[in-house]
ZADO-1210 file (C-alpha; in nm, 4 decimals, padded with zeros to 6 digits):
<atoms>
<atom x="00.0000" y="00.0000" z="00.0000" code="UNK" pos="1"/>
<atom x="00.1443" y="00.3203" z="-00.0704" code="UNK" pos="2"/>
<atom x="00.2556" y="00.5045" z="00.2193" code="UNK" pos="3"/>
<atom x="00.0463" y="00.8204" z="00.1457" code="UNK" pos="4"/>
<atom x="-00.3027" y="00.8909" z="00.0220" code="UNK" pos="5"/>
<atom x="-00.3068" y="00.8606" z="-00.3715" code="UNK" pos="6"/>
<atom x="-00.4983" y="01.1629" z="-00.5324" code="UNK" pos="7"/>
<atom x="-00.4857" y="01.2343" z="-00.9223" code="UNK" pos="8"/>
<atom x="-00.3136" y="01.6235" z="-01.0021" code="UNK" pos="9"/>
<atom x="-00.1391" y="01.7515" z="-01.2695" code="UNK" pos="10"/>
<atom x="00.1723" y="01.9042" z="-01.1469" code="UNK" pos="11"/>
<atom x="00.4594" y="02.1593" z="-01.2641" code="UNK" pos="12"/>
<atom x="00.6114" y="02.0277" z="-01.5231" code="UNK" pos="13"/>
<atom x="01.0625" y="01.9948" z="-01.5299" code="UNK" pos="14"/>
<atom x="01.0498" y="02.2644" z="-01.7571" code="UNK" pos="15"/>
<atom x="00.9386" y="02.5013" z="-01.5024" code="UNK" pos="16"/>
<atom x="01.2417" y="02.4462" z="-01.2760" code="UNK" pos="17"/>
<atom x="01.5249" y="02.7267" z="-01.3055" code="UNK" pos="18"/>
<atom x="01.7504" y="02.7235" z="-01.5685" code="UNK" pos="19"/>
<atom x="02.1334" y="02.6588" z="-01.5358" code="UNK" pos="20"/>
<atom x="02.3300" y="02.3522" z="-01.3070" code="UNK" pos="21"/>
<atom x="02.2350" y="02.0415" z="-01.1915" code="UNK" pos="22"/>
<atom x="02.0144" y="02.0395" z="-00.9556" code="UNK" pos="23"/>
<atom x="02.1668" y="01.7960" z="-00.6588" code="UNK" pos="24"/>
<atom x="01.8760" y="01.6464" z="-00.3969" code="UNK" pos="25"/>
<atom x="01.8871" y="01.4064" z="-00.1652" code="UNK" pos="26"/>
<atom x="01.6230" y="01.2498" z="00.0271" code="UNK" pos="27"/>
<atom x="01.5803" y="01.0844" z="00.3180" code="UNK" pos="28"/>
<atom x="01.4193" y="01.0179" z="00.6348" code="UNK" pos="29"/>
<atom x="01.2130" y="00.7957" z="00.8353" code="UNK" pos="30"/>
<atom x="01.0985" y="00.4476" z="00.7190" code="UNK" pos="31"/>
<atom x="00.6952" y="00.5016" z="00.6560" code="UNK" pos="32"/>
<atom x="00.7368" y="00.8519" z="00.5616" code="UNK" pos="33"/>
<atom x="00.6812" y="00.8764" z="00.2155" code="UNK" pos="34"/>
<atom x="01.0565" y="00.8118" z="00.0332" code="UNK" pos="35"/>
<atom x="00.9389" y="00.5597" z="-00.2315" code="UNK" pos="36"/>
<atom x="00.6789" y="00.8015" z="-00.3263" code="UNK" pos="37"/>
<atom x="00.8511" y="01.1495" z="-00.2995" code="UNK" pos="38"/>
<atom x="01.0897" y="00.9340" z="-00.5448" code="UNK" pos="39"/>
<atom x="00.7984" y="00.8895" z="-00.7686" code="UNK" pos="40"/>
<atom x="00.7192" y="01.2841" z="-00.7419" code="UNK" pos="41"/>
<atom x="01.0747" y="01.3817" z="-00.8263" code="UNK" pos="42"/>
<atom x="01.0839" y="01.1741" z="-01.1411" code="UNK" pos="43"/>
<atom x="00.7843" y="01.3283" z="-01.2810" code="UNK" pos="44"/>
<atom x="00.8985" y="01.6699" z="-01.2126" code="UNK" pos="45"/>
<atom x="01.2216" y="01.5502" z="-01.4445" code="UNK" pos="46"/>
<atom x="01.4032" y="01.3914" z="-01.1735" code="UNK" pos="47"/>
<atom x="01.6744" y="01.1139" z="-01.2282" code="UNK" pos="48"/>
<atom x="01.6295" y="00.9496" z="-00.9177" code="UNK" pos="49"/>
<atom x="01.8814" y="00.6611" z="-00.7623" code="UNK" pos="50"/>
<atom x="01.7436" y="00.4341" z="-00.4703" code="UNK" pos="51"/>
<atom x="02.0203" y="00.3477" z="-00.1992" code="UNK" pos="52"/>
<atom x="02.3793" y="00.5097" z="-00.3403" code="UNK" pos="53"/>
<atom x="02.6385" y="00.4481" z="-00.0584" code="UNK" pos="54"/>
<atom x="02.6877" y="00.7631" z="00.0882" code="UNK" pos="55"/>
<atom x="03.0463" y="00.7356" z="00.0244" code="UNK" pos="56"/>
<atom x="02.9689" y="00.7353" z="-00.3539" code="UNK" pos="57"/>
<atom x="02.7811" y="01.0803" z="-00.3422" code="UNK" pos="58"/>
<atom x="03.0733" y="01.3043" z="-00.4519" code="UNK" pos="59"/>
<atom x="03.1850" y="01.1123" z="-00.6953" code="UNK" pos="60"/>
<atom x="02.8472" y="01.0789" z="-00.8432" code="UNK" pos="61"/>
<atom x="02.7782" y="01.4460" z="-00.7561" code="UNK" pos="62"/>
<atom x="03.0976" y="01.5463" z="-00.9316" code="UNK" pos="63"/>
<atom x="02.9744" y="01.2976" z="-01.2304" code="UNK" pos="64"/>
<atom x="02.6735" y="01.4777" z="-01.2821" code="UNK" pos="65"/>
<atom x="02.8091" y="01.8380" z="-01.2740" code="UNK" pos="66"/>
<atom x="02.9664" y="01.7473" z="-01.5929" code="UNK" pos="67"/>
<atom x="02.7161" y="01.5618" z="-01.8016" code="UNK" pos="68"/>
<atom x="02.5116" y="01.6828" z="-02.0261" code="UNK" pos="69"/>
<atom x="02.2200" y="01.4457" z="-01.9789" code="UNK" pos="70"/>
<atom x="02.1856" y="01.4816" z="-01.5939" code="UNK" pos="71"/>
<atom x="02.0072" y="01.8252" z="-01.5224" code="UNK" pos="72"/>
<atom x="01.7981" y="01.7387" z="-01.1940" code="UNK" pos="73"/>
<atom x="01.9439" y="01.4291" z="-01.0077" code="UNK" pos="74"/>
<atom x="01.8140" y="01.2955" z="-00.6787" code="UNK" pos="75"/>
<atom x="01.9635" y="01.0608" z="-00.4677" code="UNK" pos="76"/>
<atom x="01.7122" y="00.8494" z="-00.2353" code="UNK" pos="77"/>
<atom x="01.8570" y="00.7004" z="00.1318" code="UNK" pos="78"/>
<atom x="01.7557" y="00.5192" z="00.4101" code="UNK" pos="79"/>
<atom x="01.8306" y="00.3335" z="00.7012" code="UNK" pos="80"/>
<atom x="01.8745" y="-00.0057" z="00.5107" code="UNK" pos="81"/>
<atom x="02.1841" y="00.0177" z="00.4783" code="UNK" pos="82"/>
<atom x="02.2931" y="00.1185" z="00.8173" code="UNK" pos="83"/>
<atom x="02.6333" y="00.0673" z="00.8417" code="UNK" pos="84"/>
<atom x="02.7219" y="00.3054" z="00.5669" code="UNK" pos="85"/>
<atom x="02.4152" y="00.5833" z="00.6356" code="UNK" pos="86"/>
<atom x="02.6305" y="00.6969" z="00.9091" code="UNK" pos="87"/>
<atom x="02.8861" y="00.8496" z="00.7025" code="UNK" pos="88"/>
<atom x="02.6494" y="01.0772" z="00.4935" code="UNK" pos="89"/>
<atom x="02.7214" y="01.3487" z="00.7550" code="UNK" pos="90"/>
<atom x="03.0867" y="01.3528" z="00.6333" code="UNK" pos="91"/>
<atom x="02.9911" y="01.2959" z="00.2168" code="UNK" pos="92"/>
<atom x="02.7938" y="01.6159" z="00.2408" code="UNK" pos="93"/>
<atom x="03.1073" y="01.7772" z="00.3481" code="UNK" pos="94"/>
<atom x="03.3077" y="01.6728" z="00.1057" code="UNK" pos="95"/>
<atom x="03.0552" y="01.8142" z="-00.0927" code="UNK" pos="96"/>
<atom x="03.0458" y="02.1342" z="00.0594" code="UNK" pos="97"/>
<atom x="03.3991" y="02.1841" z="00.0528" code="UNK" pos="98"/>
<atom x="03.3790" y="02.0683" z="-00.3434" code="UNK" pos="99"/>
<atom x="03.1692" y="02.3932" z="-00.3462" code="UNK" pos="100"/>
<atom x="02.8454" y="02.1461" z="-00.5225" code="UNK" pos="101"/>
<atom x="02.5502" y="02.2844" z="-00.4276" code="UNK" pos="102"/>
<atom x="02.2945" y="02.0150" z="-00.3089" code="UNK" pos="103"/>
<atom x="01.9803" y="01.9928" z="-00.0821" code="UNK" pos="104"/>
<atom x="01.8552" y="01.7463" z="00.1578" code="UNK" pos="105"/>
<atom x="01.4796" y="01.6999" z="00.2272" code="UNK" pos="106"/>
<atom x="01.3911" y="01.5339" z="00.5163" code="UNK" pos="107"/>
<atom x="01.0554" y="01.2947" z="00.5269" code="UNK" pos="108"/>
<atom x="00.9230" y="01.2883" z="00.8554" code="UNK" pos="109"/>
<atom x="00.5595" y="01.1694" z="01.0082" code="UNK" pos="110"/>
<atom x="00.4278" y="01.1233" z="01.3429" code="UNK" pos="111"/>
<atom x="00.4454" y="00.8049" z="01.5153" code="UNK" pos="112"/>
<atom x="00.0803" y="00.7414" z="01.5253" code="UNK" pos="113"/>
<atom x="00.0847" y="00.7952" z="01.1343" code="UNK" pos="114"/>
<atom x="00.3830" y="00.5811" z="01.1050" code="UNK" pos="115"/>
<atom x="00.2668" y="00.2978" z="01.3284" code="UNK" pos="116"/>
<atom x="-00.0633" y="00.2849" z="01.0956" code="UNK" pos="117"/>
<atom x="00.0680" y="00.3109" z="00.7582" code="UNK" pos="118"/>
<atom x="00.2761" y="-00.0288" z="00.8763" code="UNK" pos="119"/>
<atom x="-00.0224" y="-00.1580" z="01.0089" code="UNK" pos="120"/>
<atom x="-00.2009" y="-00.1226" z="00.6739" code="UNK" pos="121"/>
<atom x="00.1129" y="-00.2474" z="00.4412" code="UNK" pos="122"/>
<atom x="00.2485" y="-00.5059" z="00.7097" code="UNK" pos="123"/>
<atom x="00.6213" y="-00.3880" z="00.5569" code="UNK" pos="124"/>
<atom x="00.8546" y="-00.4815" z="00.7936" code="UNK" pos="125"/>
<atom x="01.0315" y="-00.1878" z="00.9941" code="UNK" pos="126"/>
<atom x="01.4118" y="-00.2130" z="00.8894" code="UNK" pos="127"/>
<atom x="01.4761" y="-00.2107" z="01.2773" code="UNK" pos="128"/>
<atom x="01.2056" y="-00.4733" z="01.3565" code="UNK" pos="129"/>
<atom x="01.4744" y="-00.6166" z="01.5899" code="UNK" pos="130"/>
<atom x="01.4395" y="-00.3423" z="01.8521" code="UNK" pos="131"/>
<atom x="01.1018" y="-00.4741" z="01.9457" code="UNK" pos="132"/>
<atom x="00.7727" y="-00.3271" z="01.8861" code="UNK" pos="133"/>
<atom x="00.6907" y="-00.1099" z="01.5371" code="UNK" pos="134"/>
<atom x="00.6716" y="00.2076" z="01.8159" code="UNK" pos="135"/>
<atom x="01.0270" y="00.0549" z="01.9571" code="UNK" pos="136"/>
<atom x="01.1768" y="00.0775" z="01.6123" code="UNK" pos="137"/>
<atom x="01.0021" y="00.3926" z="01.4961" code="UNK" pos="138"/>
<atom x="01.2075" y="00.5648" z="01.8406" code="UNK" pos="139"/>
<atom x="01.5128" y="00.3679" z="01.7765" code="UNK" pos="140"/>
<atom x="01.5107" y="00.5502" z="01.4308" code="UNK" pos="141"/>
<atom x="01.4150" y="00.8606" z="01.5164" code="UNK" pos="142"/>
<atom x="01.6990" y="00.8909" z="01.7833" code="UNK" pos="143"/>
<atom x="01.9895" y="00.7330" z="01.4297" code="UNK" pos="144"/>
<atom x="01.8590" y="00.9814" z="01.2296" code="UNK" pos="145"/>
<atom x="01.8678" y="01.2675" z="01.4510" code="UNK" pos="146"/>
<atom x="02.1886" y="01.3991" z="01.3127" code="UNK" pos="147"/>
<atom x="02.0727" y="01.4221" z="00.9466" code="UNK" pos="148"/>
<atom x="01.7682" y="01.5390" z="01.0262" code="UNK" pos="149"/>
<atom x="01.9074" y="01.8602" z="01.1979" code="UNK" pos="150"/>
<atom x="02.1465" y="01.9126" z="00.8705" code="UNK" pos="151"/>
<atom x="01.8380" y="01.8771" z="00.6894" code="UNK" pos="152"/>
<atom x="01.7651" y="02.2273" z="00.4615" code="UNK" pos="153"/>
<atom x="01.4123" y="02.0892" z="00.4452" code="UNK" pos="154"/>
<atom x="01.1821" y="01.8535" z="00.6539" code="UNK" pos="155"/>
<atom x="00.8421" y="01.7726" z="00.5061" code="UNK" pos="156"/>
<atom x="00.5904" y="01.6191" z="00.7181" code="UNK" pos="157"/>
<atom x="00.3734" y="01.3546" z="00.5180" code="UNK" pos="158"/>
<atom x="00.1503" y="01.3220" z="00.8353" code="UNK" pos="159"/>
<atom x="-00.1520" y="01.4755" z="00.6871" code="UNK" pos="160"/>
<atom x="-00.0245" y="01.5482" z="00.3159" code="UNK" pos="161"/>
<atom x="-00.2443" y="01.3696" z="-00.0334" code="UNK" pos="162"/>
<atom x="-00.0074" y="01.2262" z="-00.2874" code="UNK" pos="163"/>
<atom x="-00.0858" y="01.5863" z="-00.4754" code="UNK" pos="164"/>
<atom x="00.0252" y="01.8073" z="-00.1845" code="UNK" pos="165"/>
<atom x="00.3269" y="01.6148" z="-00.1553" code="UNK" pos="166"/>
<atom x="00.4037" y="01.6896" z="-00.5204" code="UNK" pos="167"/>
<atom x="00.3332" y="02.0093" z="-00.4806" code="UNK" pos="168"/>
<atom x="00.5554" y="02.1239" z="-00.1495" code="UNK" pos="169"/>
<atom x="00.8357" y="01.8824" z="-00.3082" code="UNK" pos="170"/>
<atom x="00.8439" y="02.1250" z="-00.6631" code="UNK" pos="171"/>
<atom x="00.8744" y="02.4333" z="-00.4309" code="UNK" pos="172"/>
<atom x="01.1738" y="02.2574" z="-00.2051" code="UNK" pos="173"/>
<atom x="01.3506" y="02.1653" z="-00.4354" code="UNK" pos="174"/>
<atom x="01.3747" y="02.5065" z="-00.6698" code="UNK" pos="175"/>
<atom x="01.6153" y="02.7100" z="-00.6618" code="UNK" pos="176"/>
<atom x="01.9424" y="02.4809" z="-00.5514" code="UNK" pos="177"/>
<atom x="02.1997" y="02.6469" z="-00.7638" code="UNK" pos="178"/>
<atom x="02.4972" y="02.8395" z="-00.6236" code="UNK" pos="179"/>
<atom x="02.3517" y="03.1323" z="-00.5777" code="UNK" pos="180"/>
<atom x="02.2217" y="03.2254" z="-00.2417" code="UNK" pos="181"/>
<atom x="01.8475" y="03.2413" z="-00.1943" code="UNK" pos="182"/>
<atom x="01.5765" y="03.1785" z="00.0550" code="UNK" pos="183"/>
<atom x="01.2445" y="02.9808" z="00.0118" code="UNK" pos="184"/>
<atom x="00.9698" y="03.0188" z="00.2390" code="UNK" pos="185"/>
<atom x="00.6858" y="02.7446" z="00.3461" code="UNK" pos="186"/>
<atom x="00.3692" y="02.8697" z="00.5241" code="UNK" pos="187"/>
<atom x="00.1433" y="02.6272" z="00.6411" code="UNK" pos="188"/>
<atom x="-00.1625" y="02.7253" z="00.7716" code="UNK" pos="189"/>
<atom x="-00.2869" y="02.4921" z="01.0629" code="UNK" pos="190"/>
<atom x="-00.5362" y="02.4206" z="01.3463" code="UNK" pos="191"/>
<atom x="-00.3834" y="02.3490" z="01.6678" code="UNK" pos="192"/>
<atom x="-00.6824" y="02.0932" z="01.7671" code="UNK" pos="193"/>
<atom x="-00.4522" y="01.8669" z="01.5028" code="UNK" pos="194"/>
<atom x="-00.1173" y="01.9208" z="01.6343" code="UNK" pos="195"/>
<atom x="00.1666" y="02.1624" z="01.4992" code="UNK" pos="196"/>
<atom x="00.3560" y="02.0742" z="01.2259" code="UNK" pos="197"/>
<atom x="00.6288" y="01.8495" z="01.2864" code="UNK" pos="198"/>
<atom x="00.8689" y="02.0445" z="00.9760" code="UNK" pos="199"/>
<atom x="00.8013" y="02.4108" z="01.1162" code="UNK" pos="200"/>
<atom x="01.1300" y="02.6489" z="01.2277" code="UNK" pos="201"/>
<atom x="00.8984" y="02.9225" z="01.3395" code="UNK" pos="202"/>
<atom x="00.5506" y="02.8425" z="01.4488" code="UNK" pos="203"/>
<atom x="00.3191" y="03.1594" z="01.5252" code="UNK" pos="204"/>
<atom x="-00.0186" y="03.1659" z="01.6985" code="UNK" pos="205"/>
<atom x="-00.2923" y="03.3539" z="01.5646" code="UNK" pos="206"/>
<atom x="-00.5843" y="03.2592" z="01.7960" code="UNK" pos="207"/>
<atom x="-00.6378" y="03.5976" z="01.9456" code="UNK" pos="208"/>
<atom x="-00.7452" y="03.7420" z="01.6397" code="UNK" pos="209"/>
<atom x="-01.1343" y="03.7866" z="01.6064" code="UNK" pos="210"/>
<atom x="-01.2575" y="03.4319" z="01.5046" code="UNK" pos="211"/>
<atom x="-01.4835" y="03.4344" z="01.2246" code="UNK" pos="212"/>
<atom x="-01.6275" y="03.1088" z="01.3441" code="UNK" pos="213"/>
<atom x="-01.8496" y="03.2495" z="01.5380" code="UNK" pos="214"/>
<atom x="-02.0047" y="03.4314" z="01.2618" code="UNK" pos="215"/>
<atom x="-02.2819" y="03.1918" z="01.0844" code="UNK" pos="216"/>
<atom x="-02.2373" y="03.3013" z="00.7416" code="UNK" pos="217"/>
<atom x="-01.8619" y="03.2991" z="00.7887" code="UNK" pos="218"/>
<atom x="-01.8225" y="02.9440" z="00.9832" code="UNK" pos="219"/>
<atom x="-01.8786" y="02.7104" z="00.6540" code="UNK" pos="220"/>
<atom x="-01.6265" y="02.9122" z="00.4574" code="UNK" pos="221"/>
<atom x="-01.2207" y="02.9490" z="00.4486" code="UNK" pos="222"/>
<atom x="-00.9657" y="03.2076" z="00.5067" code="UNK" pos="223"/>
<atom x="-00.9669" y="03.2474" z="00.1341" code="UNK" pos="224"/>
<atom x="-01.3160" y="03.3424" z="00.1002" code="UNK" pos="225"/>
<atom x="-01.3847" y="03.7158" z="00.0043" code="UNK" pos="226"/>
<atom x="-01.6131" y="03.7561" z="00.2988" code="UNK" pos="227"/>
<atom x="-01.3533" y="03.6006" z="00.5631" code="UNK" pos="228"/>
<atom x="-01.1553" y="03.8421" z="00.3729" code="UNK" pos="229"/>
<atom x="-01.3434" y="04.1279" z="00.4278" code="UNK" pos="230"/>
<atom x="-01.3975" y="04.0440" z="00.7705" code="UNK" pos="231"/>
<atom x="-01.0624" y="03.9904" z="00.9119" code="UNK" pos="232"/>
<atom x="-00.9033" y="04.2357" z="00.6938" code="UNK" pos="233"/>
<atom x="-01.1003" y="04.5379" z="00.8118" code="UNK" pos="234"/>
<atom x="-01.0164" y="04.4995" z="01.1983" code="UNK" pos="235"/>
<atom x="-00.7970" y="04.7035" z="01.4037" code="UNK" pos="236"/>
<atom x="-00.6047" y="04.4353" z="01.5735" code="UNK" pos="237"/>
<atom x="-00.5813" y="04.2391" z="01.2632" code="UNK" pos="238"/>
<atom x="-00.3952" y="04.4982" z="01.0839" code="UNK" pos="239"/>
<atom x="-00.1943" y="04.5969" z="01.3695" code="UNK" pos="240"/>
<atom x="-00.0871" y="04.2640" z="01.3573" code="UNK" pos="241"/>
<atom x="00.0019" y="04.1908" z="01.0099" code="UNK" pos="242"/>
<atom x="00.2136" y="04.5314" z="01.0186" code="UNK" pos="243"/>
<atom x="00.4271" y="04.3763" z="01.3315" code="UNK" pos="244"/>
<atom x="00.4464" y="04.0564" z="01.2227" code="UNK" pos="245"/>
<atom x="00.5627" y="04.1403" z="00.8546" code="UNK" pos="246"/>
<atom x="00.8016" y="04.4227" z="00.9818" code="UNK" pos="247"/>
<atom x="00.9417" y="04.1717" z="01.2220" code="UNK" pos="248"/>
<atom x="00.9478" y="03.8814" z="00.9498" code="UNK" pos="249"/>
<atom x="01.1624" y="04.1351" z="00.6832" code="UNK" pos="250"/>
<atom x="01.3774" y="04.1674" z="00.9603" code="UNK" pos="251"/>
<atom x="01.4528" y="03.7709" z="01.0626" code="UNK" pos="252"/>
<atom x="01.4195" y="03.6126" z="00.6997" code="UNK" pos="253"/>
<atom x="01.7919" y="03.7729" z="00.6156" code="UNK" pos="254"/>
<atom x="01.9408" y="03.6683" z="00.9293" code="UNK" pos="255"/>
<atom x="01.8259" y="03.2853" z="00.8334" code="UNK" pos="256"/>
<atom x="01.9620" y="03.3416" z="00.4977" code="UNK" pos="257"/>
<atom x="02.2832" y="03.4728" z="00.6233" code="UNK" pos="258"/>
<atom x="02.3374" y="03.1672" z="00.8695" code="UNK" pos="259"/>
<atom x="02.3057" y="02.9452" z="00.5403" code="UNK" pos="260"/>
<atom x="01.9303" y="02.8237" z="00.5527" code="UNK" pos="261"/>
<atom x="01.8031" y="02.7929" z="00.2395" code="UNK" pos="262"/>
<atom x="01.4700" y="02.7013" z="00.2918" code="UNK" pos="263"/>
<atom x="01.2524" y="02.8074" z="00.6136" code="UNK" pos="264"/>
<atom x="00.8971" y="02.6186" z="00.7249" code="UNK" pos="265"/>
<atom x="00.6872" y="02.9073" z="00.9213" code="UNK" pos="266"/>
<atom x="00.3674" y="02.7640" z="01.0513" code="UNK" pos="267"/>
<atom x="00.0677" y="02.9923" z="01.1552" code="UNK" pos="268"/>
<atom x="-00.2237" y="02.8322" z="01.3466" code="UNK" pos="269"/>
<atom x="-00.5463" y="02.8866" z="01.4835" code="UNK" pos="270"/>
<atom x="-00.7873" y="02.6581" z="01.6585" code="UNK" pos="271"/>
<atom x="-00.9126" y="02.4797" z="01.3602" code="UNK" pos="272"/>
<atom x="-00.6743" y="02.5812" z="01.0583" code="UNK" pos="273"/>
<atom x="-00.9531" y="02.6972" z="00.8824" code="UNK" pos="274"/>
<atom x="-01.0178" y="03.0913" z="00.8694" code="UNK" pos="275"/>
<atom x="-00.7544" y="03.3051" z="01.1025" code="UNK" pos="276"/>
<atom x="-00.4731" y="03.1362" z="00.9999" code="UNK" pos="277"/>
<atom x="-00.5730" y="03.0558" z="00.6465" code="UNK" pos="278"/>
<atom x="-00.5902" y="03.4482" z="00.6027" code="UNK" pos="279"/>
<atom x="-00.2966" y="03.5344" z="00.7629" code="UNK" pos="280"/>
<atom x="-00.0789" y="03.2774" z="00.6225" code="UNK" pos="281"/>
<atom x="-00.1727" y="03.4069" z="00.1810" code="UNK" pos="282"/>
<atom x="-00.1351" y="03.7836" z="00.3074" code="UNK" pos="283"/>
<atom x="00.1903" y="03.7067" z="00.4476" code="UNK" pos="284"/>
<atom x="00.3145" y="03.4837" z="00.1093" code="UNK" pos="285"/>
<atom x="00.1280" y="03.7957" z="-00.0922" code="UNK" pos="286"/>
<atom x="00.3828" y="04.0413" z="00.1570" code="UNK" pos="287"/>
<atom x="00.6756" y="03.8437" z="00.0394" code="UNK" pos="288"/>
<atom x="00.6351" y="03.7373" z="-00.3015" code="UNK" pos="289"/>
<atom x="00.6023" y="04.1346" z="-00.3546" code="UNK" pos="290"/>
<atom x="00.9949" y="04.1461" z="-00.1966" code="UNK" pos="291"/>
<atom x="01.0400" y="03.8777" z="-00.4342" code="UNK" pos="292"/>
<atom x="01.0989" y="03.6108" z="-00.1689" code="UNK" pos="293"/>
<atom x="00.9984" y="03.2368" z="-00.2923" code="UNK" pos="294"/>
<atom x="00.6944" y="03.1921" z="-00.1443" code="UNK" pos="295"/>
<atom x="00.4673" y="02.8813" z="-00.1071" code="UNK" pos="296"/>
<atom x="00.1342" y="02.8383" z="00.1229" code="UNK" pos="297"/>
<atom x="00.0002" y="02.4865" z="00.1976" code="UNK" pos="298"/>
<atom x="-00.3825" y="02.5347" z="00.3913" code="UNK" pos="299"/>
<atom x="-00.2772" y="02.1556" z="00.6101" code="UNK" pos="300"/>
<atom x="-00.6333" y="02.1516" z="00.8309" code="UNK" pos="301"/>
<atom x="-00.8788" y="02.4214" z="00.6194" code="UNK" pos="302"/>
<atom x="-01.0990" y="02.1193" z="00.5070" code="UNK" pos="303"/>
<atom x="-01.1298" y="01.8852" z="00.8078" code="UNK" pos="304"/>
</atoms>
């Protein structure tokens, strides 16, 4: 079974991936979390995808593909099956670094519950079954992987994504690898009666903002909705708000580019994820699009 939701989208296409280098990714992450199909994703946005390269064949291959012709977008797919070697991809991403290649790493995470269930459904062995329990082996693996997961210049949580939304936040994390400095931003807009997300750097909460729930003709409909619109963006505190938090956002978004993040997860959330946060999270990708800042908004809870 696959390890996400299937749901049928057309998605961008390769061409509509910048122009110029190869484009270097490599995935990884917890077992259950989606690798096989993010795999899947990357090939049909042009992807040449390898399953399982020794980590101590990455600059070599890395170096390979700088030079070919044929090899534009490459991605490189590991996991924990071959644990005696993933412990040296720490030190093969230095090598690459001091090579100067640019690369990414995306990092697949899920909760446990979700993890434990999507097992439960495919009855895959965990490749630590030998610690005990699935839950045993899901810790166990979170505590290896710890490491790579902090060098990680994105984590995606498949928790709660469709196959389409996976496509989708995949095509915006991996644009824009090139040597050329440049931030990418992530807003996900959620409700905190599901949990925060498990990829978010910055996580802001938005709950004290005049709840358009309460509203009949406003309850049924999103934080994209004209009305909501209207609604939210017409009160005091609301716009006092969005002028602090956007001033204080220009401010911070440089400072994570100058530490060397290339790609930053900021999650906004309200009760249910379906007006306050919805609204606050497209005004602030509208505020930074304008500063030409890569800008991507995924609405996690708006339909539950």
């Amino acid at each position: 079974m696959d390890p996400l939701p299937a749901e049928s989208a057309s998605i961008a296409s390769a061409d509509a991936l910048p122009a110029g280098g190869v484009h270097f990714v490599i995935v990884t992450g917890l077992s259950g979390a989606g690798k096989s199909q993010a795999a899947k994703c990357l090939e049909d946005l042009g992807y040449f995808c390898v399953d399982n390269l020794p980590p101590s064949l990455i600059p070599k291959f890395a170096e390979l593909c700088s030079v070919s012709r044929n090899l534009r977008n490459v991605a490189v797919v590991l996991d924990i099956r071959g644990e005696e070697i993933f412990g040296h991809l720490l030190e093969n991403l230095r090598v690459l670094d001091r090579d100067r290649i640019p690369y990414r790493v995306l990092f697949l995470d899920a909760s446990d519950a979700v993890l434990v269930r999507r097992y439960s459904e495919s009855r895959r062995k965990h490749p630590l079954a030998d610690r005990g329990r699935i839950s045993d082996s899901i810790v166990a693996e979170r505590e290896e992987l710890k490491p790579i997961r902090d060098a990680a210049d994105v984590i995606v949580d498949t928790s709660t994504l469709t196959l389409t939304a996976l496509k989708d936040k995949l095509a915006h994390a991996v644009t824009g690898i090139s040597a050329e400095r440049a931030l990418s931003v992530s807003i996900v807009a959620f409700g905190f009666k599901y949990g925060v997300p498990l990829d978010a750097d910055l996580v802001f909460d938005v709950r004290f903002l005049p709840n358009p729930n309460y509203v009949p003709d406003l309850q049924p409909l999103t934080g994209e909705h004209p009305a909501v619109i209207e609604f939210l963006s017409r009160t005091s505190e609301v716009q006092a708000f969005q002028r602090e938090f956007h001033r204080f956002l220009d401010f911070l978004l440089p400072q994570f580019l100058a530490e060397g993040k290339s790609h930053l997860t900021i999650a906004i959330g309200c009760t249910g994820g379906r007006h306050r946060s919805v609204y606050i999270a497209h005004q602030l990708a509208r505020h930074l699009q304008a500063r030409r800042v890569k800008a991507f908004v995924e609405n996690r809870d708006s339909q539950r």
